[in-house]
BAPA-896518 format. One line per field, with one value per residue (C-alpha): residue in three letters; x, y, z. Coordinates in nm, 2 decimals. Each point is the difference from the previous one (the first is absolute). Layout:
N
residu: ALA,...
xx: X,...
yy: Y,...
zz: Z,...
***
This chain:
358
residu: UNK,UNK,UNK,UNK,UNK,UNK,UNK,UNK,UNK,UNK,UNK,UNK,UNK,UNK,UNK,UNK,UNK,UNK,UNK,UNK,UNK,UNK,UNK,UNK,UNK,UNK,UNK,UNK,UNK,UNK,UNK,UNK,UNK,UNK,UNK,UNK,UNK,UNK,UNK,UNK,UNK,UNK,UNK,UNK,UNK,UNK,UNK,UNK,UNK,UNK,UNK,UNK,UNK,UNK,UNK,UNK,UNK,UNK,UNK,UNK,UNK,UNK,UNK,UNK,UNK,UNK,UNK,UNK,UNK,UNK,UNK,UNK,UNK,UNK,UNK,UNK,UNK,UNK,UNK,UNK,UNK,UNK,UNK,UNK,UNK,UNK,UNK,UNK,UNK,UNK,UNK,UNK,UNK,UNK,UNK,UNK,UNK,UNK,UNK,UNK,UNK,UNK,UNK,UNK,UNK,UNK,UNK,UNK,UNK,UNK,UNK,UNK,UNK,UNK,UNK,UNK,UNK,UNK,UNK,UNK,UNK,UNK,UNK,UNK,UNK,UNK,UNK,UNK,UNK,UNK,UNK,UNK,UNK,UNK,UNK,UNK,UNK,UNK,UNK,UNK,UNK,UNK,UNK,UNK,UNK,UNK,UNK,UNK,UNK,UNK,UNK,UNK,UNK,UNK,UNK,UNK,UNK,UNK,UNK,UNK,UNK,UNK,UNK,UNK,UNK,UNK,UNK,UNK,UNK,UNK,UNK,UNK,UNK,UNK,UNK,UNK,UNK,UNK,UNK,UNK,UNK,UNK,UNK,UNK,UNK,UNK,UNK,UNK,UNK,UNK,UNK,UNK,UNK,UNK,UNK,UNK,UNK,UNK,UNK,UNK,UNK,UNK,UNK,UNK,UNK,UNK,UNK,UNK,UNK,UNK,UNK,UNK,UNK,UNK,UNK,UNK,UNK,UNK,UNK,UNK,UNK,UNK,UNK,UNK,UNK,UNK,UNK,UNK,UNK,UNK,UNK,UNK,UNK,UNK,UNK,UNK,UNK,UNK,UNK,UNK,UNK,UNK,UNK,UNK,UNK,UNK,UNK,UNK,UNK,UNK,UNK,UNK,UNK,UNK,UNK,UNK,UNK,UNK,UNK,UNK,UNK,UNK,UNK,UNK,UNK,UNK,UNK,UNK,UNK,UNK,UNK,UNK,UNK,UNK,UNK,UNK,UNK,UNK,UNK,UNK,UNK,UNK,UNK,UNK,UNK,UNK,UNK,UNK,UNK,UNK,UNK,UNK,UNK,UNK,UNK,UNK,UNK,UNK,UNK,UNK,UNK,UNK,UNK,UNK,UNK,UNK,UNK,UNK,UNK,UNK,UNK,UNK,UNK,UNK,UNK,UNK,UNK,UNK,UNK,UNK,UNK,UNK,UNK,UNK,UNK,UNK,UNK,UNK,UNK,UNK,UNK,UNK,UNK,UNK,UNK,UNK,UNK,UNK,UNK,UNK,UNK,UNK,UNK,UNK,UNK,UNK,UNK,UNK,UNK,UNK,UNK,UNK,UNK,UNK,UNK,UNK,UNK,UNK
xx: -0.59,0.10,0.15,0.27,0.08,0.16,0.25,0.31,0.00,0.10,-0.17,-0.34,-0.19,-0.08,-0.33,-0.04,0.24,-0.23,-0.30,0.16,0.10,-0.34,-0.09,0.25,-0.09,-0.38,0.07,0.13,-0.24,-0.16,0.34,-0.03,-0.34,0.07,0.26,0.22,0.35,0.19,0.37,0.05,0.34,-0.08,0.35,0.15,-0.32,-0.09,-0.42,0.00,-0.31,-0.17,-0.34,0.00,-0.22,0.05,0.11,0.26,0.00,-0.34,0.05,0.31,0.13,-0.09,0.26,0.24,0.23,0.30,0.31,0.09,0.16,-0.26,0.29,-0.12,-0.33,-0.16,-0.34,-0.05,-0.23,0.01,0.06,0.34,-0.07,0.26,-0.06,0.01,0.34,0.16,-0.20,0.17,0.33,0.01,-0.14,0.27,0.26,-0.16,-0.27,-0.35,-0.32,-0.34,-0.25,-0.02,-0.04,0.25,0.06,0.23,0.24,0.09,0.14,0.19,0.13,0.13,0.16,0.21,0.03,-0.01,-0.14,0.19,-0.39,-0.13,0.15,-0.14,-0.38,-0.25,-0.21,-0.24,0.04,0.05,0.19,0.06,0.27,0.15,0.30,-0.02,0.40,0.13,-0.31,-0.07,-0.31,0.00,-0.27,0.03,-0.20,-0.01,0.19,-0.23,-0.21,-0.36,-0.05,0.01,0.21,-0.02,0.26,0.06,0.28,0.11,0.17,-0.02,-0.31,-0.05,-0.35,-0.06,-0.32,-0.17,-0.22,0.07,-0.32,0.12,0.27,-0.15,-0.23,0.29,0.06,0.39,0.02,-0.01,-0.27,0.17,-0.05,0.21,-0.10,0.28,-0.14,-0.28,0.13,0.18,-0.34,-0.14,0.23,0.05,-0.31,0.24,0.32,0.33,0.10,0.03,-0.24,-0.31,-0.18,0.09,0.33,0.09,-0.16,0.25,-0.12,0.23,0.13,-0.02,0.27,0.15,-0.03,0.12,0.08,-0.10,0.21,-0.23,0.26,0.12,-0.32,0.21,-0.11,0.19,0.08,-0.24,0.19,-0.06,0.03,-0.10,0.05,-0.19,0.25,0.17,-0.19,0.24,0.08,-0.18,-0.01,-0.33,-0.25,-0.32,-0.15,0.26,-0.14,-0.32,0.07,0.21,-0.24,-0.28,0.19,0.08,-0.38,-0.13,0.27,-0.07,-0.38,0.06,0.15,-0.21,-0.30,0.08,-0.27,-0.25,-0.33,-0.13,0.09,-0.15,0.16,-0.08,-0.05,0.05,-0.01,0.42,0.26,0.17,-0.32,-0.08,0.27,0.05,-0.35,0.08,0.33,-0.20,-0.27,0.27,0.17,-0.31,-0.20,-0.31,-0.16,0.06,-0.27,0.09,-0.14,0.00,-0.10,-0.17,-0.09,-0.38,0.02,0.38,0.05,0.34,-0.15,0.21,-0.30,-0.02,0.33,0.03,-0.35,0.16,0.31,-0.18,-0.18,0.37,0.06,-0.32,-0.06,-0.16,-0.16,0.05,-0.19,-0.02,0.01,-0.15,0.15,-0.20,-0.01,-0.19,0.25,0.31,-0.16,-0.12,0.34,0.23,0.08,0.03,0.28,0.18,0.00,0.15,0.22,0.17,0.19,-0.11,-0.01,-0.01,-0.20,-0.37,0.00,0.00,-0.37,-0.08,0.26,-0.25,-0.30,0.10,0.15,-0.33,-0.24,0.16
yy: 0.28,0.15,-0.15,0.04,-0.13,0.06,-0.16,0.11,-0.06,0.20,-0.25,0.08,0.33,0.30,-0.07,-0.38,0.09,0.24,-0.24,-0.30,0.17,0.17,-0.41,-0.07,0.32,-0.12,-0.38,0.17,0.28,-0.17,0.08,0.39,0.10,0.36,0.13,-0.11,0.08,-0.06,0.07,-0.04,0.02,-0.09,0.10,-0.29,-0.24,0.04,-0.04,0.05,0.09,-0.09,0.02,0.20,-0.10,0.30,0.00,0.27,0.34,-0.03,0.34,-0.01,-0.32,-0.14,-0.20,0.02,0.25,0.15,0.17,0.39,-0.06,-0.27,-0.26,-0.28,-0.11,-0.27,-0.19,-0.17,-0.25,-0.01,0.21,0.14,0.04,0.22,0.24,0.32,-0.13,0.01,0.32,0.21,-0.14,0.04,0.37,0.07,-0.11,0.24,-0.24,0.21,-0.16,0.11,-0.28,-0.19,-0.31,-0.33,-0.04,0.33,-0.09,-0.30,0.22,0.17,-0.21,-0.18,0.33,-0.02,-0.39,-0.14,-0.44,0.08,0.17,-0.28,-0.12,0.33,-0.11,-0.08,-0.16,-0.16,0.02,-0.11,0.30,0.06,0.28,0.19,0.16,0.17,0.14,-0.34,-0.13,-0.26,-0.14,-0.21,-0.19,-0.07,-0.22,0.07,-0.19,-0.27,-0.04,0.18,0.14,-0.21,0.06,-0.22,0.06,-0.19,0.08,-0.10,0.10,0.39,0.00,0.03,-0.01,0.04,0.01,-0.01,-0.28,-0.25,0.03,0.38,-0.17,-0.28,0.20,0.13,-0.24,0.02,-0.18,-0.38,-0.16,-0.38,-0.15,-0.18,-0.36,-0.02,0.33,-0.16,-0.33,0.21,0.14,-0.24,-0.15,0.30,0.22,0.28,0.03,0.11,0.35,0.19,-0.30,0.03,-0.23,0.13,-0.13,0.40,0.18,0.11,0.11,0.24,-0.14,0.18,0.23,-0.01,0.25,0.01,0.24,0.03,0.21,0.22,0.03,-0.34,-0.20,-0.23,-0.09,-0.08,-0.29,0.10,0.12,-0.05,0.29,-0.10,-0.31,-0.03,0.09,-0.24,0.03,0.13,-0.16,0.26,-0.07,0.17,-0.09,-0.15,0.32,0.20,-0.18,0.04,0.40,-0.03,-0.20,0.21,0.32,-0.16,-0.08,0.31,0.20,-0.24,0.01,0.37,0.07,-0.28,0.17,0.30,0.06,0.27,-0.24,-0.11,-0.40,-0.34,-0.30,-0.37,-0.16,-0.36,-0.16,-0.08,0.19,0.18,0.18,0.08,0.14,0.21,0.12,0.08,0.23,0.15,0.08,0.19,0.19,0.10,0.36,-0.17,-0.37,-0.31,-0.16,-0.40,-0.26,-0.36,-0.30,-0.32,-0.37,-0.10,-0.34,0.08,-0.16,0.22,0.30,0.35,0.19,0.07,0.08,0.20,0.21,0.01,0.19,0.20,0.07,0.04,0.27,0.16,-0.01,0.24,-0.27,-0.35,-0.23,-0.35,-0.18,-0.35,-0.19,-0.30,-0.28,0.24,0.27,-0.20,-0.23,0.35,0.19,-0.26,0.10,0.36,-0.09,-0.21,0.33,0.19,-0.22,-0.04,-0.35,-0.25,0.08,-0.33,0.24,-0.01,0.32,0.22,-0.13,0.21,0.29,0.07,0.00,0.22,0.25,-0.04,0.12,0.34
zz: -0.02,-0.35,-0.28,-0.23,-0.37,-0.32,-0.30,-0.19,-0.40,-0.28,-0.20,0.04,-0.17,0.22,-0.05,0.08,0.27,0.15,-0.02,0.16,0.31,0.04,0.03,0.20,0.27,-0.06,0.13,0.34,0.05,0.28,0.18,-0.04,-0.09,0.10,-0.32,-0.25,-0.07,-0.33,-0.09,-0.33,-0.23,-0.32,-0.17,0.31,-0.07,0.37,0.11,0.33,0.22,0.37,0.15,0.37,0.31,0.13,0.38,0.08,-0.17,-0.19,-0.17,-0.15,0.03,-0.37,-0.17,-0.16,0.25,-0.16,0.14,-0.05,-0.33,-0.13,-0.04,0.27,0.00,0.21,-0.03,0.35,0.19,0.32,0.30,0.18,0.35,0.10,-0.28,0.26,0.15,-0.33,-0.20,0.33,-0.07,-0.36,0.03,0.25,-0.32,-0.25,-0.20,-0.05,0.04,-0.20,0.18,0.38,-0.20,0.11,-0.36,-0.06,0.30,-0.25,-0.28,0.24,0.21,-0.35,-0.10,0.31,0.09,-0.36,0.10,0.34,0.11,0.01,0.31,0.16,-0.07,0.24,-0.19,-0.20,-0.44,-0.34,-0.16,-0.36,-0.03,-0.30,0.00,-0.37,0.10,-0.02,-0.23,0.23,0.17,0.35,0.17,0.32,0.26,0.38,0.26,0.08,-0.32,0.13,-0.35,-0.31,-0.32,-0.31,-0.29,-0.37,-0.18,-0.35,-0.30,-0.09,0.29,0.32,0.20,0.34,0.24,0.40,-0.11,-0.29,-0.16,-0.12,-0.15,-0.17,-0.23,-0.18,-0.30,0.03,0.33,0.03,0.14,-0.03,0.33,0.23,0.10,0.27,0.21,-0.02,0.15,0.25,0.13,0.02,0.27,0.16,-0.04,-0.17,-0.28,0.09,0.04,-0.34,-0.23,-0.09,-0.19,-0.32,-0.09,-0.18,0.27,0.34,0.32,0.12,0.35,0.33,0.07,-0.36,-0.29,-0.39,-0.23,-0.37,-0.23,-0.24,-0.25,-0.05,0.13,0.24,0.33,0.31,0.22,0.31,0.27,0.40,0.16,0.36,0.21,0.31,0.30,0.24,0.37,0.20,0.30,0.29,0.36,0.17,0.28,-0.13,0.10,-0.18,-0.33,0.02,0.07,-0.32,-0.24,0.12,-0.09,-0.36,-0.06,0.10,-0.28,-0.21,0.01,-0.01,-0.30,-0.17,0.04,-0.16,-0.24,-0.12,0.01,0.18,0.13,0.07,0.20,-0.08,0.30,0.10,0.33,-0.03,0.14,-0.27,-0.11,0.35,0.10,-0.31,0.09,0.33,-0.13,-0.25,0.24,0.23,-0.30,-0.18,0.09,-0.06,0.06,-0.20,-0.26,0.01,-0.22,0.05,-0.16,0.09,-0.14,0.06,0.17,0.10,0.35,0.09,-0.14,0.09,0.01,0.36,0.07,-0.26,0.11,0.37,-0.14,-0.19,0.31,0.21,-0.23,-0.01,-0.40,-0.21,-0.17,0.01,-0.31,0.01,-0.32,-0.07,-0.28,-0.13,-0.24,-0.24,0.03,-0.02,-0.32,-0.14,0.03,-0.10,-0.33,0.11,0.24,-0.20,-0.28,0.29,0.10,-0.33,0.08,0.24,0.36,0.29,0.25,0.02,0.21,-0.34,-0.01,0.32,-0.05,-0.32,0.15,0.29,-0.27,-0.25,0.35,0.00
***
């Protein structure tokens, strides 16, 4: 999953600096309990670190990556999918690589796009770059908002996080709250893109991304950089499509499941989950683990279709979970910690118990 964090202040000793984001890294270390990374600019005020669930490049893949002259950095959660697709075509125009990590096709693909890479991800990510040439830092959130990125920003200081309980232990951020997201939740069982319910705490929205000058300490308007495209208007045979959507799933699932672990599928008896376990099953050199979850006394219970596709595919290993009244009264609070703000879908319940079994 990983993790990244950090804050810009010139305000604030070395010392105390160095403290509060070691609390701030701590509060997300349940995102990447495999190795921390820190950037750190104490003459620019920047604290900047992540924690790394490592899944591609476990060797050499630590954070933060660096280009060849050390003057653009990135600290990165998430995963680009067509990493290999653009590491050939930025060797073929003269950038060296040290590591097979996703993360240093970033830096590099910066060096030669500049915010125009973005368009050329495949992705999944909540990116925290720094271009030390033009003493700037962008954030950046992936198209369709998979990975979360909280931000505060006030006079002479700027704070910015994955999850907003990194950024509320640090003293300088607001914690007053806002009694009209709260309203709006409850009607609608979520806020508005880009609220929270902190009234001077941002979510950065999907498919936008700022930019913080180190040298002045001013942030940015965000910025969209993608819309999502006009269909176009295609004539085909019904049999034509489903030749098409099939080719699409199978690339897709293909570059998704790039990884150097070794994978698990949650499982439920709906179609989107099985049919991304049957893709995976055909693009993967080795069978599919699934995991599904169930209600006791549940009348419409997935569990059986779920274990028949599991069977379909011939799984590796296919665990049933039961969640209860015990489990879900004993692991309330714990969710809710997780889940940072409130959250209208009961199903976290039984995503965490299927993810607390292995």
């Amino acid at each position: 999953m990983c993790g990244v964090t950090g804050f810009v202040s010139q305000q604030i000793a070395i010392d105390e600096s160095d403290s509060r984001l070691t609390e701030m890294l701590r509060r997300i270390i349940h995102r990447g309990p495999d190795a921390e990374g820190r950037l750190v600019k104490a003459e620019l005020g920047l604290y900047a670190g992540m924690r790394r669930l490592s899944v591609i490049d476990l060797a050499s893949g630590d954070q933060p990556i660096w280009n060849e002259d050390q003057t653009i950095a990135v600290l990165f959660n998430g995963e680009i999918y067509n990493y290999r697709e653009l590491r050939s075509e930025l060797i073929k125009r003269g950038h060296q690589f040290r590591t097979e990590s996703d993360t240093e096709v970033l830096v590099h693909l910066y060096e030669e796009y500049g915010c125009a890479m973005f368009q050329k991800l495949r992705r999944m990510f909540a990116i925290s770059l720094f271009d030390f040439r033009q003493s700037r830092m962008i954030l950046v959130r992936d198209h369709f908002g998979q990975k979360p990125l909280y931000y505060h920003a006030s006079d002479g200081f700027f704070a910015w996080s994955s999850e907003l309980k990194s950024l509320l232990v640090h003293p300088e951020v607001s914690r007053e709250q806002d009694p009209l997201a709260f309203e709006e939740y409850l009607v609608w069982l979520k806020v508005g893109p880009g609220r929270t319910h902190f009234k001077n705490i941002m979510k950065l929205k999907p498919a936008n991304y700022l930019t913080y000058d180190l040298k002045i300490g001013r942030v940015s308007d965000p910025v969209r950089y993608w819309r999502y495209p006009d269909c176009p208007q295609v004539s085909m045979s019904e049999s034509d499509a489903v030749d098409r959507l099939d080719e699409l799933l199978h690339d897709s699932m293909k570059m998704n499941l790039r990884m150097d672990v070794p994978m698990g599928l949650l499982l439920s008896g709906g179609l989107d989950s099985r049919t991304i376990a049957y893709y995976a099953d055909q693009n993967l050199n080795q069978n599919v683990r699934t995991y599904t979850a169930g209600f006791h006394a549940d009348e419409e219970s997935e569990l059986e279709a779920a274990a028949q596709t599991a069977k379909d595919i011939n799984s590796s290993g296919h665990t049933e979970v039961m969640v209860s009244e015990n489990i879900f009264r004993e692991s309330l609070e714990s969710v809710a910690w997780h889940l940072d703000e409130p959250v209208g879908d009961p199903a976290a319940f039984a995503v965490m118990a299927v993810c607390k079994r292995e």
